[in-house]
C-alpha positions, -999 to 999 in steps of 0.1 A, spaced: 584 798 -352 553 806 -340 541 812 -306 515 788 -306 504 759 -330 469 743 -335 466 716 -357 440 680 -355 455 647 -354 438 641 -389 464 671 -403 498 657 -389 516 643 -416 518 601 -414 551 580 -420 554 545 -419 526 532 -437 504 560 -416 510 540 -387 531 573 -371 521 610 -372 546 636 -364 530 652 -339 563 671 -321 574 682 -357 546 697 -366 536 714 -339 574 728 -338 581 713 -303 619 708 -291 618 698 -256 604 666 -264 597 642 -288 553 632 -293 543 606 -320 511 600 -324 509 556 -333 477 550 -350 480 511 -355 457 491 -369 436 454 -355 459 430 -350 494 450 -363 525 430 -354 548 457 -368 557 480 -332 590 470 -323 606 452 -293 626 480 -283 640 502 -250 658 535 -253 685 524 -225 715 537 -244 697 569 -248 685 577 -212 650 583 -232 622 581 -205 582 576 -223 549 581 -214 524 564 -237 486 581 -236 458 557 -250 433 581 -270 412 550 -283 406 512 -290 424 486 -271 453 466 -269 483 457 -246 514 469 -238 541 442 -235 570 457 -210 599 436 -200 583 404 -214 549 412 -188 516 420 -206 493 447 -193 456 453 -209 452 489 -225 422 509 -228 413 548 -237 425 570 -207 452 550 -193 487 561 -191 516 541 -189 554 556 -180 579 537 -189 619 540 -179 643 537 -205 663 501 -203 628 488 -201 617 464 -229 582 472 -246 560 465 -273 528 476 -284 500 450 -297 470 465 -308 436 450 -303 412 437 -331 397 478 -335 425 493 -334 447 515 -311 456 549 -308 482 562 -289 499 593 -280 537 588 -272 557 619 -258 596 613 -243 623 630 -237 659 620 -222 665 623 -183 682 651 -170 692 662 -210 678 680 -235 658 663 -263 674 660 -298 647 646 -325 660 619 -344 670 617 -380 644 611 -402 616 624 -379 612 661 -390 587 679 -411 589 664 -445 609 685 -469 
């Protein structure tokens, strides 16, 4: 691997109906996992989900648009430059705003090292 990698969000290859872009993949990290979620007005497809069972800790970066972030059944607002932590048993879900939202998502498990999940590397 490389000692350094520089790539745009644009060149990150997109899965799930280019809704996710491998960001941590690609740029051959492995001490954390980082998705970029490009989702579009109004998508409904994000997930309810937590990572209790994992110990997998998040923090979610908003690069653009709007939208709010539902955690633990409590709505907060997003806009671009807020960041939002969130622990692991905690409920979440993403609902984009009528533009659009763009987020960068990078977690890793507390107090453990990071194993990406199956599915989620570099396409073959």
């Amino acid at each position: 691997m490389s000692e350094y990698t520089v790539k745009s969000i644009e060149e990150l290859t997109a899965i799930n109906g280019g809704t996710t872009r491998l960001a941590g993949a690609e740029l051959g990290i492995e001490s954390f996992g980082m998705q970029v979620f490009e989702f579009p007005g109004g998508f409904e497809g994000y997930p309810e989900h937590d990572h209790g069972d994992e110990g997998q800790e998040e923090v979610y970066v908003v690069l653009a648009g709007s939208g709010e972030f539902e955690l633990n059944g409590e709505r907060h607002s997003l806009a671009p430059g807020q960041l939002v932590r969130v622990a692991p048993a905690t409920r979440r879900k993403l609902w984009p705003g009528p533009d659009g939202l763009r987020i960068l998502a990078i977690g890793s498990v507390i107090g453990g090292g990071y194993e990406r999940p199956a599915g989620l590397g570099l396409p073959g």
